[in-house]
N, C-alpha and C positions, 0 to 999 in steps of 0.2 A: 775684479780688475787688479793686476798683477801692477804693484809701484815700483820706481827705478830711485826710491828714495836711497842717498848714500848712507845713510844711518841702518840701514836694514841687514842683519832679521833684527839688531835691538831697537825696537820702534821708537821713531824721534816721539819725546814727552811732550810738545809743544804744537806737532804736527796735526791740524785736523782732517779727518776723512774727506772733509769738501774738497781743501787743499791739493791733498795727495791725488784725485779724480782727476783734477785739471791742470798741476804742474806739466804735463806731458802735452798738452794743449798752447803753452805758450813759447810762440814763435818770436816773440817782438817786446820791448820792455818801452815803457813810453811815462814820461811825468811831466807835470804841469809846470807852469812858471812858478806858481807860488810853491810846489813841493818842493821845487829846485831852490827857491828864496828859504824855506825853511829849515831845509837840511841838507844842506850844501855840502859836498862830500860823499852821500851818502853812496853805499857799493850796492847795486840791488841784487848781487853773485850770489849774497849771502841769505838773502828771502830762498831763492829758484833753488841753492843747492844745503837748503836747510840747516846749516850753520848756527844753530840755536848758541851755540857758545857766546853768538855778537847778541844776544837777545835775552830777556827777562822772560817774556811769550812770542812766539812767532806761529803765526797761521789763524789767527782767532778768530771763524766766523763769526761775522755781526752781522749779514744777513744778504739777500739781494736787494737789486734798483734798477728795474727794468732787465734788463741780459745780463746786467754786472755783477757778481759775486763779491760779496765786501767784506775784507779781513784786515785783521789788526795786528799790527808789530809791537814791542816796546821795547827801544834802547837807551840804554842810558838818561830813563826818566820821559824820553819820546815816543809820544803816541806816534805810532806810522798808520796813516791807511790809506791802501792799497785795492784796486781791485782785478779780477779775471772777469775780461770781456772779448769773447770774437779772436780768441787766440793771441790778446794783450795781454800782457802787465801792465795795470795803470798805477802810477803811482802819486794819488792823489793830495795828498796834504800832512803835515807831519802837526802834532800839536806838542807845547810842554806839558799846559795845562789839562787835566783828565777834564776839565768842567768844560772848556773849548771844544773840545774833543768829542764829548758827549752831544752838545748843541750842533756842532756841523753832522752828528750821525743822523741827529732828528730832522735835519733841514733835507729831505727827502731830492726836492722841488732843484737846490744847490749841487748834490752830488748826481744827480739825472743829465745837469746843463753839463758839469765837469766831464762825465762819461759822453755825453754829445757831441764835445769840444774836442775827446779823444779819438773818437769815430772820426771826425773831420780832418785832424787833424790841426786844428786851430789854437794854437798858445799852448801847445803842446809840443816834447821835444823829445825825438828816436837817445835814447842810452845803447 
């Protein structure tokens, strides 16, 4: 499968193959209350059109949660993560702390509800 990545032919360094599969997939960008509490400001232009300049790592799979694809940003010392669901961008929670970060990855049960909330549409909010 042929990418429309703007970085190309020199392949963005940060970009993962899951990523690049499903950017072309997303129609709609959507984040939570608490993502929007946590990184307030944040431009999601720069995930979708792979801007790694605004970024440390961008695209880091960390794995699936039910239909959602879940990847990892870092700016400026913030953990971003993010998922691709159902032709979304979710944009689920930002952390400072890598140790916070790590416990809401393992908290399966938490990002399943979050991804549920975004299906609905509920405490969620169209960017």
């Amino acid at each position: 499968m042929e990418s429309k990545c703007p970085n190309d032919p020199v392949r963005c360094v940060n970009c993962s193959d899951h990523f690049r599969r499903l950017r072309d997939s997303v129609k709609e960008v959507r984040a939570t209350k608490r993502f929007l509490r946590d990184a307030p400001g944040f431009d999601e232009r720069a995930l979708l059109s792979c801007e790694h300049r605004h970024f440390k790592r961008l695209h880091r799979y960390e794995g699936t949660v039910g239909e959602g694809h879940l990847f990892r940003a870092i700016q400026k010392h913030v953990h971003i993560l993010y998922a691709i669901e159902g032709g979304r961008l979710i944009l689920l929670r930002a952390f400072r702390k890598y140790s916070d970060y790590s416990r809401y990855l393992q908290d399966k049960k938490a990002i399943s509800r979050d991804l549920g909330q975004a299906a609905s549409g509920k405490g969620i909010f169209n960017l």
